[in-house]
Legacy VTK file of the C-alpha trace (Angstrom):
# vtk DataFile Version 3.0
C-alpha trace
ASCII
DATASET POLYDATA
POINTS 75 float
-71.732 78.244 12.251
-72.570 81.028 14.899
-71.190 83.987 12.748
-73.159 82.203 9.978
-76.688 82.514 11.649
-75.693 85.638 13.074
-75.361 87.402 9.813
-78.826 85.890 8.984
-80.364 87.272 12.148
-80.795 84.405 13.803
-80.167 84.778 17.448
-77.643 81.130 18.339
-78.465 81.850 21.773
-82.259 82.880 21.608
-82.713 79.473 19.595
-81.041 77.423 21.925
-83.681 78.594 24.486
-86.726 78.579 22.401
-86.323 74.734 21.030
-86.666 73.162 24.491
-89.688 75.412 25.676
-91.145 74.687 22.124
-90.874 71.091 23.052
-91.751 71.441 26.629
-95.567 72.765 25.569
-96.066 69.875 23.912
-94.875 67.157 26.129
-94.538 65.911 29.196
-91.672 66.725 31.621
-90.257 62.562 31.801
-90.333 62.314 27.705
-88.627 65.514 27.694
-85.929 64.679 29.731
-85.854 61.338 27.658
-85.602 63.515 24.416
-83.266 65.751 24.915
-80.790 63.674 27.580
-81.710 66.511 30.157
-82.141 65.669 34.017
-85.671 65.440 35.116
-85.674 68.748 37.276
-84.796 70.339 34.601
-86.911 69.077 32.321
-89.738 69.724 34.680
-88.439 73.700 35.010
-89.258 74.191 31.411
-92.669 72.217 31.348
-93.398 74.865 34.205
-91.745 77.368 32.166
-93.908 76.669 29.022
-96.831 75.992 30.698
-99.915 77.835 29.076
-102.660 78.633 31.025
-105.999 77.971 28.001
-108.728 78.989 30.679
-109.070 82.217 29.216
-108.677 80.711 25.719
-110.979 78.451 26.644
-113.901 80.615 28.000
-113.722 83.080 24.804
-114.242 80.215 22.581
-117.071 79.136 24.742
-118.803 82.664 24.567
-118.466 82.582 21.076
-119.838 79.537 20.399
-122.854 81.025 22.575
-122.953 84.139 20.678
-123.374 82.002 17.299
-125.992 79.831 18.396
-128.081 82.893 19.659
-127.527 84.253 16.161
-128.863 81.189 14.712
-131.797 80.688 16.443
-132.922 84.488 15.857
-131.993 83.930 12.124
LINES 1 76
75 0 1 2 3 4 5 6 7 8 9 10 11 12 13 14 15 16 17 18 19 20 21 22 23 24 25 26 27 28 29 30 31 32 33 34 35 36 37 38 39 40 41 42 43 44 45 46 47 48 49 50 51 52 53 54 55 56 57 58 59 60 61 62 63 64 65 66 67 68 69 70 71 72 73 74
């Protein structure tokens, strides 16, 4: 199965790494370790590991919301 998804470029062991950070963004480090049978340290390493930080996300957004309103109100 390997070869097979090698020959489609699909990286076996670059998967195997990106399915549990893709679950670890999304929940938290006991259901992970539920999920995929893993022990709770390491479940908790790729939480950590995933972690996003928004804040910057989340200030853009805010000064474009503030942006638009100003536009509205002048328009």
């Amino acid at each position: 199965m390997t070869q097979k998804l090698n020959r489609h470029g699909i990286p076996v062991p670059t998967a195997r790494k990106a399915a549990p950070a893709a679950l670890a963004a999304d929940l938290p480090s006991p259901i992970l370790a539920d999920v995929t049978g893993t022990h709770h340290h390491t479940a908790l390493r790729w939480v950590a590991y995933a972690r996003r930080d928004r804040a910057e996300y989340l200030t853009a957004q805010a000064e474009d919301e503030d942006e638009a309103n100003k536009r509205e109100s002048k328009g």
